[in-house]
C-alpha positions, 0 to 999 in steps of 0.5 A, spaced: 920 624 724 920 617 723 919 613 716 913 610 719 910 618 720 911 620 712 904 620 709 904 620 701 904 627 701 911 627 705 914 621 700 911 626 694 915 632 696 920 628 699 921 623 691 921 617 695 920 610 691 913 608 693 913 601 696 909 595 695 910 589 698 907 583 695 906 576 697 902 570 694 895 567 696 896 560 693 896 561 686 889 565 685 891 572 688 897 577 690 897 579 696 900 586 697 902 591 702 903 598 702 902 605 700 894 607 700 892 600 702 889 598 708 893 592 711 894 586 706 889 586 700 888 581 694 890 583 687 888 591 689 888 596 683 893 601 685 893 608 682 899 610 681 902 619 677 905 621 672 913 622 674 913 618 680 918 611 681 914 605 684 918 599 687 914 592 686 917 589 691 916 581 689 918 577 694 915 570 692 920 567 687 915 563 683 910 568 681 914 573 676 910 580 676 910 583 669 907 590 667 902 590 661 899 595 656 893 589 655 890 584 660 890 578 659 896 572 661 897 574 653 898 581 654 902 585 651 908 587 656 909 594 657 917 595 658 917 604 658 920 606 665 920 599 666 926 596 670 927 588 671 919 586 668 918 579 669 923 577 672 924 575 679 925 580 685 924 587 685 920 590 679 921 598 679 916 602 674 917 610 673 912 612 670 912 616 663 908 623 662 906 619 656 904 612 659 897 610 657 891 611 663 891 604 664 896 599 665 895 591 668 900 587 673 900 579 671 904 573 674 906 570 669 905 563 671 898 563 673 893 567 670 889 569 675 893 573 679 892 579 676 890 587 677 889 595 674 893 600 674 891 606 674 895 612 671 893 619 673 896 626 674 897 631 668 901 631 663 908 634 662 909 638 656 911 634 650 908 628 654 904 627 649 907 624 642 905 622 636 904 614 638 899 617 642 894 620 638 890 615 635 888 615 628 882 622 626 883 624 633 885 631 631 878 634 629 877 641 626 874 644 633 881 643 636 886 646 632 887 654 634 886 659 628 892 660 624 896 654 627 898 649 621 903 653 617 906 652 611 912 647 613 906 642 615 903 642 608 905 636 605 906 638 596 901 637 592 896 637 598 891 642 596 886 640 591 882 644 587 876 642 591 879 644 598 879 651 594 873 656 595 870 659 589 873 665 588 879 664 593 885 665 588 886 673 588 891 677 583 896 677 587 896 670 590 898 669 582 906 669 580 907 674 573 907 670 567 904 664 571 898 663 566 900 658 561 896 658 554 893 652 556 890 655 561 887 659 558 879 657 555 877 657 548 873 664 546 875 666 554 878 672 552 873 677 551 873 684 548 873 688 554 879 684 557 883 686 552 887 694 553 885 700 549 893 701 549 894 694 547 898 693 541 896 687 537 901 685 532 898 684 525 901 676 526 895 675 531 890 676 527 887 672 522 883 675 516 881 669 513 876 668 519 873 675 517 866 673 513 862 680 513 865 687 512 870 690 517 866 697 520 869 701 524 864 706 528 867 713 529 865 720 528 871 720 523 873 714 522 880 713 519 885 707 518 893 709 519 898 705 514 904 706 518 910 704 515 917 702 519 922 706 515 923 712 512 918 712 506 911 716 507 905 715 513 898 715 509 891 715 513 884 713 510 879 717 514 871 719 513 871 726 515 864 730 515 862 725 508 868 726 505 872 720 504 879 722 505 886 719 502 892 723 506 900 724 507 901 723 514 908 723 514 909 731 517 902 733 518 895 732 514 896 732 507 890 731 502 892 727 496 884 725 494 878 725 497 871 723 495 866 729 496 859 728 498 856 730 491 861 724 488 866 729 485 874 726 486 878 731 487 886 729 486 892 734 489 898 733 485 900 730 479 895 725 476 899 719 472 893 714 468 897 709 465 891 707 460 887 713 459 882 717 462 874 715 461 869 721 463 862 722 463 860 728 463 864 735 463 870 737 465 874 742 469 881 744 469 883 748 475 890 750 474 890 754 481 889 748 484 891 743 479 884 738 479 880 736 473 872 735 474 867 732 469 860 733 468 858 730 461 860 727 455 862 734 451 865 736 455 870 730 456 870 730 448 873 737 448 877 736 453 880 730 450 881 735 442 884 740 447 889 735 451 891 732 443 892 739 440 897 741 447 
């Protein structure tokens, strides 16, 4: 098989440069013969692919040929892949996988002979670099689910408007990540705070108290715990009775105020600046109390403990 019987599919496989030779027509065209053209042809726009090697045979001498990226006598030279651009003699362009859809050939001393290049052909896989990618090009409809990763995420560029209401889940929070200030005033409500929570007395401040303090039970009852070793009591409204107990060891009446207003006291009763009673009084040795129920009877009380 003879060269003159390659057609363009044989020179493909075989990755021979491609050929054009090129002449002048005065100085208004170029004039060139090769692959794809019909004899000779006058500026011709040529379609050259992505990955090929095409030699731009130059044989004029005073009509340099450059490669550009815009058209124009002006235009911007595109050098990628290109050997000897504006110079005298052979010009050879391989073409890139990135090179752009359309390039121009220029003389460079006459304006007028000039010509497009088409690029054609698939893309090579990283063919297309970041230079590439005009500016916004990128749109929401061309990133696949689950395609940016955190490395791609620049620090600081979530904002709060790019959250979601309610996007921010427990566990998405590290331990003790919430600071004080964080936190709004009167944001902690009463059902927020654990029924085992211990609060310590130095948080509450019993200054901003201004009514009573009712606790709501059916035997309601305040513990004064201490620390050390010294006794445990317990204040507690049972059953109408308000109660003053010992709760080191068990439950242990000390004094109780009954439903009919009597005071009953368990133990001994020490009154530095006398006793005042209205009523009678009842001495019960057995279970070591007094009551009182008039003024006599107080009085003999009184006559009977002088004569002790």
């Amino acid at each position: 098989m003879t060269l003159t019987q390659i057609n363009k599919a044989g020179l493909d496989e075989l990755a021979l440069d491609h050929v054009f030779t090129i002449g002048a027509s005065g100085t208004d065209h170029y004039t060139f013969q090769g692959e794809g053209l019909n004899g000779t042809v006058n500026d011709p726009t040529l379609y050259l692919t992505r990955g090929k090697t095409y030699r731009f045979e130059n044989g004029t001498g005073s009509h340099p040929i450059r490669i550009q990226s815009t058209s124009g006598a002006s235009g911007t030279a595109y050098n990628t892949g290109v050997t000897n651009n504006a110079g005298s003699g052979t010009v050879i362009v391989e073409v890139q996988h990135d090179a752009p859809d359309v390039l121009y050939y220029q003389c460079t001393s006459h304006a007028a002979m000039n010509g497009i290049l088409y690029i054609t052909g698939a893309l090579a896989d990283g063919g297309v670099t970041t230079a590439k990618i005009a500016d916004d090009a990128v749109t929401n409809a061309k990133l696949a689910d689950n395609t940016i990763s955190i490395a791609k995420i620049q620090n600081s560029a979530v904002t709060a408007a790019k959250l979601a209401n309610n996007a921010a889940t427990t566990s998405k929070i590290n331990d003790s990540a919430v600071s004080t200030a964080k936190i709004a005033d009167n944001a902690v409500t009463n059902d927020k705070v654990s029924a085992s929570a211990a609060i310590a007395g130095s948080k509450i401040d019993l200054s901003s108290f201004n009514a009573p303090i009712t606790i709501t039970h059916s035997t309601p009852a305040i513990n004064f715990v201490e620390s050390d070793a010294n006794p445990d009591f317990r204040i507690s409204n049972s059953g109408g009775v308000l109660r003053v107990e010992d709760i080191t060891g068990g439950y242990a009446t000390k004094l109780a105020v009954n439903t009919d207003g009597h005071v009953d006291v368990i133990g001994n009763l020490d009154v530095g600046a006398g006793i005042d009673v209205t009523g009678d009084a009842t001495f019960n040795q057995t279970t070591n109390t007094i009551r009182t129920n008039s003024d006599s009877a107080m009085m003999e009380l009184c006559l009977s403990l002088i004569h002790i």
